[in-house]
N, C-alpha and C positions, 0 to 999 in steps of 0.2 A: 373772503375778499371777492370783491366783485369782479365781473374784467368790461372795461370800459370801451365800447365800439364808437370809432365817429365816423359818421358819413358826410357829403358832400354831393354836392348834384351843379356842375359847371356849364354856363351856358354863355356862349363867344359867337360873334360874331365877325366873321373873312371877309371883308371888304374886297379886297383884290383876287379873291378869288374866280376864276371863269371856269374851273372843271372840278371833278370828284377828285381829280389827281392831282389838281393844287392842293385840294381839303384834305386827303389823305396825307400828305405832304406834310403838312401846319400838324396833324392831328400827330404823326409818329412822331415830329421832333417835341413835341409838346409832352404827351407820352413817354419817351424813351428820356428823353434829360429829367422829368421830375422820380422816375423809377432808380435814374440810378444818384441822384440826389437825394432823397427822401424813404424812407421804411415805411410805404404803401403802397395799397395796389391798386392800379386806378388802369381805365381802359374808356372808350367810347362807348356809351351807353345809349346812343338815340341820335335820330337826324340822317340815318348813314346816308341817304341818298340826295340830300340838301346841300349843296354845295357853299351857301354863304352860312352857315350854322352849324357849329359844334358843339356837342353836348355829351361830356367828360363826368361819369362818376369819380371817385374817389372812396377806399376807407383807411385808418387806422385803428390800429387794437392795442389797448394800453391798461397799464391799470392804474391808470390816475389821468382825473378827467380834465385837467390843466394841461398837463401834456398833450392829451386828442385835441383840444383847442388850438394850441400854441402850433401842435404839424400841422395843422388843415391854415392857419392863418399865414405859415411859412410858408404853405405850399402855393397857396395864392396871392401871395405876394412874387413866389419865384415865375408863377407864368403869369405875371401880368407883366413884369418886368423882363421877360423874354422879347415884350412885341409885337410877339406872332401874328395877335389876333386881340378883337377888345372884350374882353370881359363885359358880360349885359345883364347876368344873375348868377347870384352863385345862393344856394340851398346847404345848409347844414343843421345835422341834428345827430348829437351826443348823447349818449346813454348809458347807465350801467345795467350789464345784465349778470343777474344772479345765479345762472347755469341752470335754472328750472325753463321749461317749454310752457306754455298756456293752455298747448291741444296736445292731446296722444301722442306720445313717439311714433314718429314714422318709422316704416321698415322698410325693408327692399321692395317688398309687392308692392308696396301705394307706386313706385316709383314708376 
């Protein structure tokens, strides 16, 4: 069986925002309520130093790819309907992977 990864790529725009410390602000409550709502892991991926723009990865790991859909589609419907901030793109891409790699096991030395 396979195990099913879904990613998600969240891009919001702060209107009311004037500093990094509003944006940080919007980003943890945004963060911290879907972490403990939801079985993902999602964190700030990009923008940090842009104050009107937030850009939220996400993933889920499932093994059934109905489910990966169904959290990523709960999930942003939970932060749109927060408020915070307005959603302007969201990127998602679902997959099954069969536990095989494509290149060489890496090891400690490549690292």
């Amino acid at each position: 069986m396979a195990m099913v990864v879904g990613l998600c790529q969240l891009t919001f725009r702060l209107r009311q925002a004037k500093s990094l410390k509003d944006k940080r602000r919007v980003v943890r409550q945004l963060v911290e309520r879907t972490r403990a709502r939801f079985a993902v892991s999602i964190a700030e991926t990009g923008d940090n130093d842009t104050h009107k723009i937030i850009r939220i990865g996400l993933s889920v790991v499932s093994n059934d790819t109905r489910h990966a859909h169904t959290t990523i589609d709960r999930v942003l419907q939970f932060m749109q309907d927060a408020h915070l901030a307005e959603l302007v793109d969201a990127q998602r891409e679902v997959f099954a992977w069969d536990g095989t790699f494509d290149d060489a096991p890496m090891t400690m030395a490549d690292l």
